[in-house]
mmCIF file of the C-alpha atoms, coordinates in Angstrom:
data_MODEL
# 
_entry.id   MODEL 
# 
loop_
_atom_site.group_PDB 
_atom_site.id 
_atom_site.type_symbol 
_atom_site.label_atom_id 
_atom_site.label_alt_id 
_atom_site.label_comp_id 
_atom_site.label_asym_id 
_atom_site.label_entity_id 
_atom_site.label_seq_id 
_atom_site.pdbx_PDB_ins_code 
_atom_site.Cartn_x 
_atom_site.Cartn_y 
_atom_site.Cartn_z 
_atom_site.occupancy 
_atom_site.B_iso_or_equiv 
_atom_site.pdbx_formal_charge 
_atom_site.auth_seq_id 
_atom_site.auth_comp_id 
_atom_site.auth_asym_id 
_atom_site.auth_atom_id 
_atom_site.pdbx_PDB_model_num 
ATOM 1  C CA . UNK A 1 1  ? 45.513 97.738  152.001 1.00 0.00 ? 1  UNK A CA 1 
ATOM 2  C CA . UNK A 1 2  ? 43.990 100.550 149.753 1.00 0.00 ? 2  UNK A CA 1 
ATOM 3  C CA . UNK A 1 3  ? 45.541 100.781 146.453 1.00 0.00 ? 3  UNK A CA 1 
ATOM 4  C CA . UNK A 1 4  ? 44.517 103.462 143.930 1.00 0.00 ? 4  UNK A CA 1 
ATOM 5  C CA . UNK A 1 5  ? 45.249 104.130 140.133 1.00 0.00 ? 5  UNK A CA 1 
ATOM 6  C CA . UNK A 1 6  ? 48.915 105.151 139.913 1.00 0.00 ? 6  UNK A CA 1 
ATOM 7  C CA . UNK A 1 7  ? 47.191 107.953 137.605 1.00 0.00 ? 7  UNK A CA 1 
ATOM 8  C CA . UNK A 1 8  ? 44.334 110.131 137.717 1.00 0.00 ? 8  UNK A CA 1 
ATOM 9  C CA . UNK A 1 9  ? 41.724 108.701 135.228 1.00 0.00 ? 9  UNK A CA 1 
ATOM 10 C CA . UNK A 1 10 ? 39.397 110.396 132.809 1.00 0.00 ? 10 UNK A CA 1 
ATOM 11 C CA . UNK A 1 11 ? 36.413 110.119 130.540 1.00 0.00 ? 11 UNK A CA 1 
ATOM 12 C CA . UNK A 1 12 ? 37.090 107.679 128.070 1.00 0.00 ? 12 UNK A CA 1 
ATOM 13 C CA . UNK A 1 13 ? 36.327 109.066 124.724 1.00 0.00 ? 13 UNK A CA 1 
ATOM 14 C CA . UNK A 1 14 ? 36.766 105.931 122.410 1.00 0.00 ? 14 UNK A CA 1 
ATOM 15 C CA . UNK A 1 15 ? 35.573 102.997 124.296 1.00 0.00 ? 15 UNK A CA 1 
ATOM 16 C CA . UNK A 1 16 ? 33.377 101.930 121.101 1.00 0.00 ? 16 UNK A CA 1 
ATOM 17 C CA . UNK A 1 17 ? 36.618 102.464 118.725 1.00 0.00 ? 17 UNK A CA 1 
ATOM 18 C CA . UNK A 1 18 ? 38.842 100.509 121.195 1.00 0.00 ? 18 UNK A CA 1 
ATOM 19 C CA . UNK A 1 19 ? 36.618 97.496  121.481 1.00 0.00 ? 19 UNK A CA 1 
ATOM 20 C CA . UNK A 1 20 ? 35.800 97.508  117.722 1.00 0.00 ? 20 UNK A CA 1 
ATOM 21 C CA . UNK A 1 21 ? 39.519 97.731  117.076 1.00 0.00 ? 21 UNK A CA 1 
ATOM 22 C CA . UNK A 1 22 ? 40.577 95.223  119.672 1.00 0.00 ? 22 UNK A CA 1 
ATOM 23 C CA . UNK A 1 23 ? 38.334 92.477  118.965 1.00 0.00 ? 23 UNK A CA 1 
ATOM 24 C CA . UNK A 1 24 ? 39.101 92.542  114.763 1.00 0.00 ? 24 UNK A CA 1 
ATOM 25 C CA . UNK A 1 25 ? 42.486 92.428  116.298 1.00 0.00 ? 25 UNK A CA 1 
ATOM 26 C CA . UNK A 1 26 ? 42.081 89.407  117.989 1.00 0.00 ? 26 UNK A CA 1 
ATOM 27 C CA . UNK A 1 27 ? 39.950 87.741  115.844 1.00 0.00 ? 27 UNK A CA 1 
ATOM 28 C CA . UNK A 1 28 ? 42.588 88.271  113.001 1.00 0.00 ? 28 UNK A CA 1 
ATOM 29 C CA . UNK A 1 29 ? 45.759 87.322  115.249 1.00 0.00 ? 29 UNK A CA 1 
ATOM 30 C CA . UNK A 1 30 ? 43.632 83.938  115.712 1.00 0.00 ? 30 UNK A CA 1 
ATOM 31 C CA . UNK A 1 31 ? 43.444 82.843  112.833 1.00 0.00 ? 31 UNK A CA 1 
ATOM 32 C CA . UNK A 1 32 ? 47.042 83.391  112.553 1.00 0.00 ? 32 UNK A CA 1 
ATOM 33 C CA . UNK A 1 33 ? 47.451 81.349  115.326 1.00 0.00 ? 33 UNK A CA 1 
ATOM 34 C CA . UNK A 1 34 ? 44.853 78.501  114.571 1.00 0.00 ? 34 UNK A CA 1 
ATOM 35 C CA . UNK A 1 35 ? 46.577 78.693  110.971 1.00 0.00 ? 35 UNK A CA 1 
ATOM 36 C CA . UNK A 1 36 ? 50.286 77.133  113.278 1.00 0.00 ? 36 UNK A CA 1 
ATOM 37 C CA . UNK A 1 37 ? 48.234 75.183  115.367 1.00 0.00 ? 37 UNK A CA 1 
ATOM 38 C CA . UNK A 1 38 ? 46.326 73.361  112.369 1.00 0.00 ? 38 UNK A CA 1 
ATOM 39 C CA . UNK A 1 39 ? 49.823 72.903  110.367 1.00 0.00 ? 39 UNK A CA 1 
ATOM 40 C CA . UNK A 1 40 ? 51.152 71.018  113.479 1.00 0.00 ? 40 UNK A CA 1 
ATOM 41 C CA . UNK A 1 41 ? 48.442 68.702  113.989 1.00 0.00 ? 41 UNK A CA 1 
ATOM 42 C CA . UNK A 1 42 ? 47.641 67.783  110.228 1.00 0.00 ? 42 UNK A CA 1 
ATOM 43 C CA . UNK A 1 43 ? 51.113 67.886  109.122 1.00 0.00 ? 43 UNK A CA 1 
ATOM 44 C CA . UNK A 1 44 ? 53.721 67.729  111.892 1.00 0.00 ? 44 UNK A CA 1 
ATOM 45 C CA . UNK A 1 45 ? 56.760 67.026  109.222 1.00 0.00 ? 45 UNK A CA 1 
ATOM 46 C CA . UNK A 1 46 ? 56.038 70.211  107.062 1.00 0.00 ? 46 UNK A CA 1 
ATOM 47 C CA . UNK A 1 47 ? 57.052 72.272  110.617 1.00 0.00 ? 47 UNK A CA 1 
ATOM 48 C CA . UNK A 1 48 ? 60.302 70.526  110.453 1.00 0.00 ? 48 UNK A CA 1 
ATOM 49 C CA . UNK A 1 49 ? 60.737 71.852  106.746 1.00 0.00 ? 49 UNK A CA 1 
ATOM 50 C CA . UNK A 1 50 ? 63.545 74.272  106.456 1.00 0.00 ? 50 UNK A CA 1 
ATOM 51 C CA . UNK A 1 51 ? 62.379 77.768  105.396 1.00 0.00 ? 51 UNK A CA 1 
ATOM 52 C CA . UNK A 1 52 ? 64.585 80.810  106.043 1.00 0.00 ? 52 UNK A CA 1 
ATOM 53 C CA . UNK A 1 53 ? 68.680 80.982  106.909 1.00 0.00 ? 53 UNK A CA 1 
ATOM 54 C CA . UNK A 1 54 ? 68.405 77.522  108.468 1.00 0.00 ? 54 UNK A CA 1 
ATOM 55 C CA . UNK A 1 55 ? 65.301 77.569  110.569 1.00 0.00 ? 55 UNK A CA 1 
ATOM 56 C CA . UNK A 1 56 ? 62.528 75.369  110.197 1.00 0.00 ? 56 UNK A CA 1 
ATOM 57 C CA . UNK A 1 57 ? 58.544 76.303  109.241 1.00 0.00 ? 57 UNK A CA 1 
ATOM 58 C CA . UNK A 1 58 ? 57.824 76.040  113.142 1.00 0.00 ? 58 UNK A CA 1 
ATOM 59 C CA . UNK A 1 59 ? 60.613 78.168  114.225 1.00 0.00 ? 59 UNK A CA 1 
ATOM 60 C CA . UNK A 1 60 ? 59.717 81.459  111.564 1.00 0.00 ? 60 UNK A CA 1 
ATOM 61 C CA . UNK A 1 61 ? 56.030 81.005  111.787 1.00 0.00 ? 61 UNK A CA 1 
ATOM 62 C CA . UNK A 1 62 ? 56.788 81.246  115.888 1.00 0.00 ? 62 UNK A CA 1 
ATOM 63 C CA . UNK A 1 63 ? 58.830 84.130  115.452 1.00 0.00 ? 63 UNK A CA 1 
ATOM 64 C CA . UNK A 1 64 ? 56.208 85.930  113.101 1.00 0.00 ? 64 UNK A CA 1 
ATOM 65 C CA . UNK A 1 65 ? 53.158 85.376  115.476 1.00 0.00 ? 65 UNK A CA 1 
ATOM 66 C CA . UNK A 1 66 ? 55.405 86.864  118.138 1.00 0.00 ? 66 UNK A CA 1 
ATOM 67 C CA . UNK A 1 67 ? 56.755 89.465  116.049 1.00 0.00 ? 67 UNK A CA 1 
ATOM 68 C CA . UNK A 1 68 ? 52.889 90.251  114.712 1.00 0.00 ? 68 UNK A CA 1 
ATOM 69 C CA . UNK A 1 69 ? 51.578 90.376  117.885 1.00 0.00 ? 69 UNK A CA 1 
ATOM 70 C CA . UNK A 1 70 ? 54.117 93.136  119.392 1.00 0.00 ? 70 UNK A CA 1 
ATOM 71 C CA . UNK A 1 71 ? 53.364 94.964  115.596 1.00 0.00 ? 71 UNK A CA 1 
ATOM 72 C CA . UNK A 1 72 ? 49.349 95.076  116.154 1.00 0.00 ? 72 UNK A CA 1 
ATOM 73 C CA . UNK A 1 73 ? 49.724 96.308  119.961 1.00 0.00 ? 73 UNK A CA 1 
ATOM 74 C CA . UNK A 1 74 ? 51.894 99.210  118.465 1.00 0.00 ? 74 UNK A CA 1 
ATOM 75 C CA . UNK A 1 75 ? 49.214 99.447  115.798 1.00 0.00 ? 75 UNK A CA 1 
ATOM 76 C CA . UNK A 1 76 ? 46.367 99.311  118.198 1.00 0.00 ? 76 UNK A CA 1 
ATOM 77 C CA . UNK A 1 77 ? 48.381 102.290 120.868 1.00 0.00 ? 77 UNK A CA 1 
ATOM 78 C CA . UNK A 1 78 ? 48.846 104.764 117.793 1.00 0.00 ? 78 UNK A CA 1 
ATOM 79 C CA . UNK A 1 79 ? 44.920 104.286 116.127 1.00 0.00 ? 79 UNK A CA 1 
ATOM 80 C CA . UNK A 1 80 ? 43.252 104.254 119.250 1.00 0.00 ? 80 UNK A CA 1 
ATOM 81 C CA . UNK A 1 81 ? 45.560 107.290 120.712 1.00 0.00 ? 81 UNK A CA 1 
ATOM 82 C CA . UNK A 1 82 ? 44.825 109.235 117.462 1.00 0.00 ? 82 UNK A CA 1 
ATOM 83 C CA . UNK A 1 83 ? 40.830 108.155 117.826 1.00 0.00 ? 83 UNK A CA 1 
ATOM 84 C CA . UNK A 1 84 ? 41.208 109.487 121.471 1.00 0.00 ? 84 UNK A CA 1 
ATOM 85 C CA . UNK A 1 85 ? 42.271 112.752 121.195 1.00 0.00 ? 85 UNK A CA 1 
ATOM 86 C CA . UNK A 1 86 ? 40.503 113.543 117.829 1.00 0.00 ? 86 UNK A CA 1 
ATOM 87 C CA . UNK A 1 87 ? 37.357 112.824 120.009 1.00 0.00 ? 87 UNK A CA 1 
ATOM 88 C CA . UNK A 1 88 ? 38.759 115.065 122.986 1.00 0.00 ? 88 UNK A CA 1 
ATOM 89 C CA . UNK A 1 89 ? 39.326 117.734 120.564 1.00 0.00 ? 89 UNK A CA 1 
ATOM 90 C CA . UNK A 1 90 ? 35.856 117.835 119.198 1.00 0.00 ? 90 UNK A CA 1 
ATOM 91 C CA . UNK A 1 91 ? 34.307 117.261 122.740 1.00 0.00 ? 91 UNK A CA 1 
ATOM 92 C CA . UNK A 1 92 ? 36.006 120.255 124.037 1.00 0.00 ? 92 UNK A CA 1 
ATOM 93 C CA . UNK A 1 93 ? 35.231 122.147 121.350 1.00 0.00 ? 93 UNK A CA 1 
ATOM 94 C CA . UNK A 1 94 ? 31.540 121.373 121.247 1.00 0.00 ? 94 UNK A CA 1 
ATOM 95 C CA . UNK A 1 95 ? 31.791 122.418 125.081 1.00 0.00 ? 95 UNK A CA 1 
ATOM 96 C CA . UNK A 1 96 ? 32.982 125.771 124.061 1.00 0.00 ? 96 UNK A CA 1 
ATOM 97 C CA . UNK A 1 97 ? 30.099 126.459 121.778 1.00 0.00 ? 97 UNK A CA 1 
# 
């Protein structure tokens, strides 16, 4: 069966800024991440330490990396939109000239 984009597709004007953005993104978010992972596996009792309202260090520093990661992706949609369609802008006009 032939399936096509649900949407028409167009030049991509900030493929450079994207991947730039995207990868200090993920690079940051993992050393959030190796950050938990290292607590659990050189001190496993400090992530049974009670932090916040009742819920232990693993608990919060779950909920943060979740909470982070759905942050950056609405950080990453509103700088790379911007980046987009200050690019268009300036294409179009240059194809004016």
């Amino acid at each position: 069966m032939f399936h096509e984009p649900a949407a028409p597709s167009g030049k991509e004007y900030a493929v450079e800024y994207k991947t730039r953005l995207g990868v200090w993104m993920f690079i940051f978010y993992s050393l959030l991440y190796i950050g938990f992972v290292a607590i659990n596996l050189s001190s496993p009792e400090l992530m049974s330490s009670i932090v916040f309202a009742g819920l232990n260090l693993a608990t919060v520093y779950g909920f943060g990396l979740i909470i982070f990661a759905l942050i950056q992706a609405l950080i990453y949609s509103a700088m790379c939109g911007k980046q987009e369609r200050l690019l268009k802008s300036s294409d179009q006009c240059e194809g004016k000239a």
